[in-house]
C-alpha positions as a Markdown table, in Angstrom:
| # | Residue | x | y | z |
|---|---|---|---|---|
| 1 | Unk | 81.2 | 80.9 | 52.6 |
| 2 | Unk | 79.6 | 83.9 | 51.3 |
| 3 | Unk | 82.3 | 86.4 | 50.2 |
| 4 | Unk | 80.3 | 89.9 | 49.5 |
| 5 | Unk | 83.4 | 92.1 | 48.5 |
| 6 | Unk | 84.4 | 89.5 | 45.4 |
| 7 | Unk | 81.8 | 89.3 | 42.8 |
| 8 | Unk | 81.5 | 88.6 | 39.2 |
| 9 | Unk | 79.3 | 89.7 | 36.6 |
| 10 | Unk | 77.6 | 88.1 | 33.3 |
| 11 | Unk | 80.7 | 88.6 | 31.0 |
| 12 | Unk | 82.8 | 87.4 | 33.2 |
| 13 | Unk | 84.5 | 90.7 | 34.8 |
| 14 | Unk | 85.4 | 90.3 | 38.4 |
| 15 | Unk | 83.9 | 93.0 | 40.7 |
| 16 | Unk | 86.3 | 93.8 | 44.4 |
| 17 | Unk | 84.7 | 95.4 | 46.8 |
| 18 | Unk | 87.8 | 97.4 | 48.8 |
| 19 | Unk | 87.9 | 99.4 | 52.1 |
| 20 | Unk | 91.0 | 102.1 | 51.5 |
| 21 | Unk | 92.6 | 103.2 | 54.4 |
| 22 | Unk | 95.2 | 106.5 | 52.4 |
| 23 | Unk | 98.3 | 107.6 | 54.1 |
| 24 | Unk | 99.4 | 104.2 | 55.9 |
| 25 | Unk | 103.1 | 104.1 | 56.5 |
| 26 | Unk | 103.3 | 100.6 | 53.7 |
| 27 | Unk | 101.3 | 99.6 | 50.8 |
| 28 | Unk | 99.2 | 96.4 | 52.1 |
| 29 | Unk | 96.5 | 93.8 | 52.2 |
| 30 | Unk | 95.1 | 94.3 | 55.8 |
| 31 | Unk | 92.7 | 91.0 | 55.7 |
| 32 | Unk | 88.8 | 91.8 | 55.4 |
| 33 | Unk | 86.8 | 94.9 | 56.6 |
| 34 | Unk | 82.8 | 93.9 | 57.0 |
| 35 | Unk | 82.3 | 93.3 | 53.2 |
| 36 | Unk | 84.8 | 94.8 | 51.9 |
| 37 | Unk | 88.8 | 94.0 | 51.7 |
| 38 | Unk | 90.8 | 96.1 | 53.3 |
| 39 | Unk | 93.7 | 97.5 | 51.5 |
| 40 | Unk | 96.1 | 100.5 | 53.0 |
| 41 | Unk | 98.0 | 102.7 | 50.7 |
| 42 | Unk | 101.1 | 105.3 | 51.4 |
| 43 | Unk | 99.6 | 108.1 | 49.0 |
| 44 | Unk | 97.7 | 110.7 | 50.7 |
| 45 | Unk | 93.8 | 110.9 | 49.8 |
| 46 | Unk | 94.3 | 113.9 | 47.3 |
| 47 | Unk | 94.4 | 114.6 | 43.8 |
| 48 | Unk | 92.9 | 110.9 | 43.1 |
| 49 | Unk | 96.7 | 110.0 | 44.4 |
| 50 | Unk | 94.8 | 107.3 | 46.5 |
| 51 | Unk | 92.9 | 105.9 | 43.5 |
| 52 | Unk | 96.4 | 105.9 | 41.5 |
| 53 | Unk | 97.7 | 104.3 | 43.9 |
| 54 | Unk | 95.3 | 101.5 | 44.7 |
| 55 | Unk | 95.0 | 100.6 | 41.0 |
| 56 | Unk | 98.9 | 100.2 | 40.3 |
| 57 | Unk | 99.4 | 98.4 | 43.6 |
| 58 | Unk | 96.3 | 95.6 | 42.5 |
| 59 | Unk | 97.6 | 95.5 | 39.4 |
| 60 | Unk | 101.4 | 94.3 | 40.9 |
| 61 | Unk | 99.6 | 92.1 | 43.2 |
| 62 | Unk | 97.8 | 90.3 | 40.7 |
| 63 | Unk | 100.3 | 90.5 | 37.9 |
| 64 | Unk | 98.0 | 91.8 | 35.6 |
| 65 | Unk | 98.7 | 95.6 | 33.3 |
| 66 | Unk | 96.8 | 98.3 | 35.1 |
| 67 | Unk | 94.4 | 98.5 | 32.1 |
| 68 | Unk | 93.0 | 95.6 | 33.3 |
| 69 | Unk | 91.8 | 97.3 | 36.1 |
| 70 | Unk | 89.0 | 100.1 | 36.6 |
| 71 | Unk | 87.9 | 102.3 | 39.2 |
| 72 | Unk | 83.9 | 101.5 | 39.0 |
| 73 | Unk | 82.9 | 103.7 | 42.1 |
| 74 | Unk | 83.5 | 105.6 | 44.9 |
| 75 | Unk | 85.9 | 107.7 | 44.0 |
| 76 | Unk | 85.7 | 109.9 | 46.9 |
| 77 | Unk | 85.1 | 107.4 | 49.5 |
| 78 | Unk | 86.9 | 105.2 | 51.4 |
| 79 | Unk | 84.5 | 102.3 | 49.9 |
| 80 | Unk | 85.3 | 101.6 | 46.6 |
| 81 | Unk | 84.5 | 99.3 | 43.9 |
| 82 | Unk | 87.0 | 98.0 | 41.0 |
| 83 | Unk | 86.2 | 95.7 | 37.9 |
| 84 | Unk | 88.7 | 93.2 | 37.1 |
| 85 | Unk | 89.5 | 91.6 | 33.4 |
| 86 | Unk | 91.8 | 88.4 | 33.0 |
| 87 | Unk | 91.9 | 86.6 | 36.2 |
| 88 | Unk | 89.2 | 84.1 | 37.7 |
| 89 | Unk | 87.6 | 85.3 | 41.5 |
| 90 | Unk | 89.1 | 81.8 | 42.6 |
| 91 | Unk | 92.5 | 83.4 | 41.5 |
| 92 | Unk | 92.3 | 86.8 | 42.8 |
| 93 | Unk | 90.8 | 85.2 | 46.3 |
| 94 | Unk | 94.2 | 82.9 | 46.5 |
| 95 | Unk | 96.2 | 86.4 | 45.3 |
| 96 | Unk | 94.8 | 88.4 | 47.2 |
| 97 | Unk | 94.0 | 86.6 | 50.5 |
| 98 | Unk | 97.4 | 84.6 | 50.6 |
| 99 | Unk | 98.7 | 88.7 | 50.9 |
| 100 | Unk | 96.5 | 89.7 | 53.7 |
């Protein structure tokens, strides 16, 4: 099965693609969006609160410090991208699925 929104690049980074849905009433995995996985979030879409948010609540998910984690793009979109150092996409798959 071809999984578009979990890649992983030459040095070994993991790449998520993630569909944000801000100002949900919980912080949750919501299964996959098209391509993407779909990930709802309390904060409000303002200030980079969203963005915050997103990268402190994959980083409890996946047990890993938040500076393992980095916002690669979309920053102003819904669509965004984030690079992840120390886990294996076989891991974050079971992680992240299992929540969803």
């Amino acid at each position: 099965m071809r999984e578009d929104w979990l890649t992983t690049d030459r040095e070994g980074a993991v790449y998520l693609a993630l569909h944000v849905h801000p100002g949900a009433k919980r912080n949750e995995l919501a299964g996959l969006y098209g391509n993407a996985l779909k990930v709802r979030l309390t904060a409000p879409p303002v200030d980079g609160k969203a963005n915050e948010a997103l990268l402190q609540c994959l980083a409890n998910w996946l047990s890993l410090p938040q500076s393992a984690l980095i916002l690669k793009s979309g920053q102003t979109s819904r669509r965004k991208v984030v690079r992840v150092q120390g886990l294996t996409t076989e891991r974050i798959r079971e992680i992240l699925l299992a929540g969803s």
